[in-house]
TORGU-301036 format. One record per residue: residue in three letters; x, y, z of N, C-alpha, C, O in turn. Coordinates in steps of 0.1 Angstrom, whole numbers, padded with zeros to 4 digits, always signed. Layout:
ALAXYZXYZXYZXYZ/...
REM end
This chain:
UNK-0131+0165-0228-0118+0169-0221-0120+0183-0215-0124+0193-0222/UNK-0118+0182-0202-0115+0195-0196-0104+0205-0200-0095+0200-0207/UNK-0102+0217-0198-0094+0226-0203-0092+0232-0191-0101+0236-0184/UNK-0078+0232-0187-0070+0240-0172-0070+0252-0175-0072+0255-0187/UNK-0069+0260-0168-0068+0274-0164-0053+0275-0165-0045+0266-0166/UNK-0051+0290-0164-0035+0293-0165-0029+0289-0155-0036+0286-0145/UNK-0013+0288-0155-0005+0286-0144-0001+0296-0140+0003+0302-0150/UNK+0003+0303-0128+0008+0312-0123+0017+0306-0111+0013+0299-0101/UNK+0030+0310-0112+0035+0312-0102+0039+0324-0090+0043+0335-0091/UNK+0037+0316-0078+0036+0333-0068+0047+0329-0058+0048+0317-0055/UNK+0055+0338-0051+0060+0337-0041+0051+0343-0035+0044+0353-0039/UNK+0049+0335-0019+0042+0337-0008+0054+0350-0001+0066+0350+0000/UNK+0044+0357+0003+0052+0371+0010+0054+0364+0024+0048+0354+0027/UNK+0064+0371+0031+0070+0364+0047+0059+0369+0052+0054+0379+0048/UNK+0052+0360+0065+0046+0364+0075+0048+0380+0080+0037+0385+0083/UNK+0057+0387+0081+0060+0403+0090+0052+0411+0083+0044+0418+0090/UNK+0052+0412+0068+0047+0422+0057+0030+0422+0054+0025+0419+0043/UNK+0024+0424+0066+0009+0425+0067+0010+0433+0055+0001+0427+0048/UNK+0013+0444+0047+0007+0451+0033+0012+0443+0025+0006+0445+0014/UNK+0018+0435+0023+0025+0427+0013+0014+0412+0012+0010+0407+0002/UNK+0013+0407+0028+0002+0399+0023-0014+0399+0016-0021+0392+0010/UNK-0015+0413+0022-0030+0418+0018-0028+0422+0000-0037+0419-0008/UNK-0019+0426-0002-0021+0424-0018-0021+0413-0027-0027+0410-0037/UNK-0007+0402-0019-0007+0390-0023-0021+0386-0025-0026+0382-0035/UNK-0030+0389-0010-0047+0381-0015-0054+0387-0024-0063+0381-0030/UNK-0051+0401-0028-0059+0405-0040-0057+0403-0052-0066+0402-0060/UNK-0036+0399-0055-0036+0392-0065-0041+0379-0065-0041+0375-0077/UNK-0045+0372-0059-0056+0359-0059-0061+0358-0061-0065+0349-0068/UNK-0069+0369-0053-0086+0373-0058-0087+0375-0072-0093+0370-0081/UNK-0080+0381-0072-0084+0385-0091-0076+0374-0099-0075+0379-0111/UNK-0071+0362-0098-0069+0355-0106-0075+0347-0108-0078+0341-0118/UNK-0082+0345-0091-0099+0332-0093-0106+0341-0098-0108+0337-0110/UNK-0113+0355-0097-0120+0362-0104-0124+0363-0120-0134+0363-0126/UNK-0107+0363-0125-0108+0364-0145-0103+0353-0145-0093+0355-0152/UNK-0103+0340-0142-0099+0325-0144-0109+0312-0141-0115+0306-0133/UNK-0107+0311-0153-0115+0297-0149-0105+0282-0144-0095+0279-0152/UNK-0107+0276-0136-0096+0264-0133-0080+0269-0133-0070+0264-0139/UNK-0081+0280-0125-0065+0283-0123-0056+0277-0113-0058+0274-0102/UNK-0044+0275-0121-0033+0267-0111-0024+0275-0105-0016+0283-0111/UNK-0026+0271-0089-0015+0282-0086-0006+0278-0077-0008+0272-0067/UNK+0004+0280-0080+0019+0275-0078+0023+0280-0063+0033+0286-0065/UNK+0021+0280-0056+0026+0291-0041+0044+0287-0038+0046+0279-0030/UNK+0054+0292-0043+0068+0292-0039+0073+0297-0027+0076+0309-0025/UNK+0074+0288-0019+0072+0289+0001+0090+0289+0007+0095+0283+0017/UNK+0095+0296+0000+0112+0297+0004+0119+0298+0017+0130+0294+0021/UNK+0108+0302+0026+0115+0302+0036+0115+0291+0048+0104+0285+0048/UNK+0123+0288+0057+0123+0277+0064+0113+0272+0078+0113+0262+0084/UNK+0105+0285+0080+0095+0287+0093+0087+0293+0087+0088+0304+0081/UNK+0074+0285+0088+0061+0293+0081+0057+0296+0096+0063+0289+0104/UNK+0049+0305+0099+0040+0306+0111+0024+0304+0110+0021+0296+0101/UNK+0009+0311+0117+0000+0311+0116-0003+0319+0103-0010+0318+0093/UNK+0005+0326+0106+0003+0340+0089+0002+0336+0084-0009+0335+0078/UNK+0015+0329+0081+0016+0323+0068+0006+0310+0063+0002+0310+0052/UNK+0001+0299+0073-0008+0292+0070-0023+0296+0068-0031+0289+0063/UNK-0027+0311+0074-0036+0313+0073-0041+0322+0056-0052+0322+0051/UNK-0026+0331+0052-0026+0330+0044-0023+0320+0028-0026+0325+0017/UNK-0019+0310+0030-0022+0301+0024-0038+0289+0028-0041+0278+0022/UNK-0043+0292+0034-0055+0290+0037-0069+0296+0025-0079+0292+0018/UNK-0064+0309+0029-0074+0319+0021-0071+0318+0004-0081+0318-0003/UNK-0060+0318+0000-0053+0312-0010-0063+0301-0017-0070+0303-0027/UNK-0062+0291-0009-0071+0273-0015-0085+0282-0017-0089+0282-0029/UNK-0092+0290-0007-0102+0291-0008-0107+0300-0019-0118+0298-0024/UNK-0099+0309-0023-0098+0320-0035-0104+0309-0048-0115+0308-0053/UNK-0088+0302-0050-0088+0293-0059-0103+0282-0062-0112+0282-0070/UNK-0102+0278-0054-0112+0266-0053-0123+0275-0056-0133+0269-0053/UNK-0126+0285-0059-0141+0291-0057-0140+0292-0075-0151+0289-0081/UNK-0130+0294-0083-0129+0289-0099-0125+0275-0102-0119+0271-0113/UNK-0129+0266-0092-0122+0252-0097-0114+0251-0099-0112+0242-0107/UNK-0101+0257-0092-0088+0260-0095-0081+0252-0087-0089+0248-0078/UNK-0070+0247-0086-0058+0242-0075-0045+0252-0071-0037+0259-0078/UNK-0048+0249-0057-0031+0253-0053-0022+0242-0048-0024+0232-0041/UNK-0006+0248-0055+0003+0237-0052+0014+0245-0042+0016+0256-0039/UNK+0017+0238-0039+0032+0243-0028+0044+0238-0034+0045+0226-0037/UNK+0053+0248-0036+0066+0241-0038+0077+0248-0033+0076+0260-0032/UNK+0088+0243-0029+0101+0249-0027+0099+0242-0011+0109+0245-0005/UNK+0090+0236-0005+0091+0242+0010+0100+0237+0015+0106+0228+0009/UNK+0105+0241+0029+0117+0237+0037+0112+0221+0037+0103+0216+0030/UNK+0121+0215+0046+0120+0202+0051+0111+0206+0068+0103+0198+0071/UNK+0111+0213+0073+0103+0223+0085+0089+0225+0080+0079+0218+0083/UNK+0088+0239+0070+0076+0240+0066+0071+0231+0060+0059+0233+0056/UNK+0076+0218+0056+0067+0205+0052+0060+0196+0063+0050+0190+0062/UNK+0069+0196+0073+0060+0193+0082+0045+0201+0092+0034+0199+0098/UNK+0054+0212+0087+0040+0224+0099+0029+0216+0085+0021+0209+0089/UNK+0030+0217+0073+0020+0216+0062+0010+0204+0066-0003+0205+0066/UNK+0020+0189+0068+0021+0177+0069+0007+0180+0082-0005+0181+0081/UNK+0018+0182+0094+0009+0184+0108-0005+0190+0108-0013+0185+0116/UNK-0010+0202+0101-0017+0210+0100-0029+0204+0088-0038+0210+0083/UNK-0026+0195+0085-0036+0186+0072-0034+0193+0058-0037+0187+0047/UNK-0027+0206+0058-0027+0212+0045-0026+0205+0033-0029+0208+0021/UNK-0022+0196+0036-0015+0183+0024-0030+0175+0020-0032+0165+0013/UNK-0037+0182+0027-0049+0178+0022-0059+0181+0011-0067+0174+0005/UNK-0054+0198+0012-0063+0208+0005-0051+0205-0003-0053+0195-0010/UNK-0035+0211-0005-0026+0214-0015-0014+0205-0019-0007+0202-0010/UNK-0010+0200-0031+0002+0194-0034+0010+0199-0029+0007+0211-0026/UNK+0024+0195-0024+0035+0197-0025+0047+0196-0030+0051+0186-0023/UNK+0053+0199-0035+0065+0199-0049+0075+0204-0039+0075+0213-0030/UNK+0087+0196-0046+0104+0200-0042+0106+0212-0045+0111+0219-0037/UNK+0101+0218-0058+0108+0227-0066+0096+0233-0074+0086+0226-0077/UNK+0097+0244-0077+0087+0256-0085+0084+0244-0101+0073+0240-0106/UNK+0102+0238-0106+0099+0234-0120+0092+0224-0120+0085+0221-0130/UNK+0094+0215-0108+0084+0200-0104+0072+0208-0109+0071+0211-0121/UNK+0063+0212-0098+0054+0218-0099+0047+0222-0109+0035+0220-0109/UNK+0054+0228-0121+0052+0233-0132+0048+0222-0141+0036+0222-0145/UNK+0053+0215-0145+0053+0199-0150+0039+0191-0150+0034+0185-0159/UNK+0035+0192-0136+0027+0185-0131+0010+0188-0136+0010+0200-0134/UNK+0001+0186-0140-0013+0184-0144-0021+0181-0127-0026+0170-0125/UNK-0020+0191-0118-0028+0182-0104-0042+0187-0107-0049+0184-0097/UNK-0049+0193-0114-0066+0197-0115-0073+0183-0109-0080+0182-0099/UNK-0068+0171-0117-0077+0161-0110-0071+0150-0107-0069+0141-0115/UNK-0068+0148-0094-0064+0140-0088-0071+0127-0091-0083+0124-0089/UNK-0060+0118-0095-0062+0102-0098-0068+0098-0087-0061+0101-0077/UNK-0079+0091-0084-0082+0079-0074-0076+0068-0077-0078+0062-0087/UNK-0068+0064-0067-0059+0051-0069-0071+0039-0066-0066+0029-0069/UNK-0080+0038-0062-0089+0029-0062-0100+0027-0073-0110+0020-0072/UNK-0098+0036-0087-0108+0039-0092-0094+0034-0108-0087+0042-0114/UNK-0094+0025-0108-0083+0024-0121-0092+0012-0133-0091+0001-0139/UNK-0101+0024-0131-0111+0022-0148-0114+0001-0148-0112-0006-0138/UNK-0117-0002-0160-0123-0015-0163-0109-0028-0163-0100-0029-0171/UNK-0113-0033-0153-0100-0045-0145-0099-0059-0157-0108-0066-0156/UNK-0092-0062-0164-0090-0074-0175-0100-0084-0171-0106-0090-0180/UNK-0101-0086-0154-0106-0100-0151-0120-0096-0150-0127-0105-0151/UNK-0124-0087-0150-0139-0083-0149-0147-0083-0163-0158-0079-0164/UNK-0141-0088-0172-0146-0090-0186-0159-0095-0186-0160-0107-0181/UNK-0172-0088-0193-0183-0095-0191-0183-0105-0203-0192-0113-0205/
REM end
């Protein structure tokens, strides 16, 4: 059995606050840095993400993923689910209604729904 890394939750800073995002990435950096398999929660509140913001949630996945880590999305608009949707993000990151969904959830490793272990009728 694998052992997850901590959970942290972050609110994503608004797109305007270029000093606010550049620290957000250092707190990242340094949590894939002292973390092994860290989970990170991204809390996306507001109703219009722009490039900023996806590009900062971009760099984000990459942080993480460099400790085997995951990022989740939660809170997002019904809007910023689709820029997410549109943009493949839903590829790299979960998405959750709510910070406590999110919290709940175990996503390090994603179930293969085609891979559901030894089938009754395949009995040798």
């Amino acid at each position: 059995m694998t052992q997850n890394g901590p959970v942290v939750v972050k609110q994503l800073p608004e797109s305007g606050t270029k000093q606010r995002r550049k620290e957000f990435l250092a707190e990242v950096r340094q949590l894939a840095h002292q973390s092994y398999r860290p989970q990170l929660i991204v809390d996306l509140p507001f109703k219009k993400i722009g490039p900023d913001t996806l590009d900062l949630l971009l760099s984000c996945v990459e942080q993480v993923e460099k400790s085997e880590g995951r990022v989740s999305v939660a809170g997002a608009s019904p809007e910023a689910a689709v820029i997410l949707e549109l943009t493949q993000l839903t590829s790299v990151v979960n998405v959750f209604p709510s910070v406590s969904e999110a919290v709940g959830v175990d996503v390090s490793y994603p179930i293969d729904p085609l891979d559901q272990g030894d089938s009754p009728d395949m009995v040798a």
